[in-house]
N, C-alpha and C positions, 0 to 999 in steps of 0.2 A: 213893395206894397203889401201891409201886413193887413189892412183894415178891414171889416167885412163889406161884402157889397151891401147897396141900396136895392131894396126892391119899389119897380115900379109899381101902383096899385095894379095895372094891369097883371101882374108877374103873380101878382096874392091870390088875386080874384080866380085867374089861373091854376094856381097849387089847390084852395079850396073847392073848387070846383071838381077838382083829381081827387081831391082825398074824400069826397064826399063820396062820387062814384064806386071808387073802389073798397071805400068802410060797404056799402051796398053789397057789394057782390062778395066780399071773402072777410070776415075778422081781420085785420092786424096786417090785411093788403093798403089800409091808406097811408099806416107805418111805414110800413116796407117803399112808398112810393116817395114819402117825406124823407127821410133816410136816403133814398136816391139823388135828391135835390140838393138836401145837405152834401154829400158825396161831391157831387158838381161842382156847388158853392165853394168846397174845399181846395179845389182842382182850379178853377177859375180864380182863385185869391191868391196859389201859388205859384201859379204861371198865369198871368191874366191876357198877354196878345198869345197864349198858344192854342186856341180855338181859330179856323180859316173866317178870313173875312166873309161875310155873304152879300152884305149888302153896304157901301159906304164905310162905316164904323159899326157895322153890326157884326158879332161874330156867334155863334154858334154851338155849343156842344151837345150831344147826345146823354139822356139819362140810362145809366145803365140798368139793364131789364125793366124797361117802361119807353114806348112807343112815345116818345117826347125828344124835344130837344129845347135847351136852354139857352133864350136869345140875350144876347147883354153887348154891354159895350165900355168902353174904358175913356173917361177925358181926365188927362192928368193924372190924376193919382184916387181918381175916385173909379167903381164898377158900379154901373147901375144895371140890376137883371130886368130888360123890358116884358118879356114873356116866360111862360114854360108853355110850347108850344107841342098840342098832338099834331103826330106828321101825317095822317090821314085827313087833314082838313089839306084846302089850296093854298101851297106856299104864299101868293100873296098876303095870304092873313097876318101870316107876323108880322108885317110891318103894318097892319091899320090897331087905328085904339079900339078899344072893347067896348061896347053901345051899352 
């Protein structure tokens, strides 16, 4: 599976939401935080089941240096990323849709 993943709009709304925050608080920190995503993204397309299961077909990874984690999931031969989820909210949130 060489193809890029699908982002859910959830997953976008998500990222922009992070990079917004973080252009706020430091220069060239919303960079650093997309770069992290990407990173992931990269990780997840080259090993796509090597993230633990969480939920059903949801699986998981951590952003590295950024209090996140990247929910996605694989059918077939496709990766859709549902969220980029902060781990300071209640785990239940990753699995509802964004209001």
């Amino acid at each position: 599976m060489t193809s890029r993943p699908t982002y859910h709009d959830d997953a976008t709304s998500d990222i922009a939401e992070a990079m917004s925050w973080y252009r706020s608080k430091k220069a060239g920190l919303d960079e650093q935080f997309l770069a992290a995503v990407l990173e992931c993204e990269a990780v997840i397309t080259k090993f796509p089941k090597g993230a633990p299961l969480v939920l059903k077909h949801f699986r998981q990874l951590p952003l590295s240096g950024f209090p996140y984690v990247l929910l996605y999931g694989v059918w077939r031969d496709e990766i859709i990323i549902y969220r980029v989820f902060h781990t300071s909210q209640h785990p239940k949130k990753k699995f509802k849709k964004r209001k």
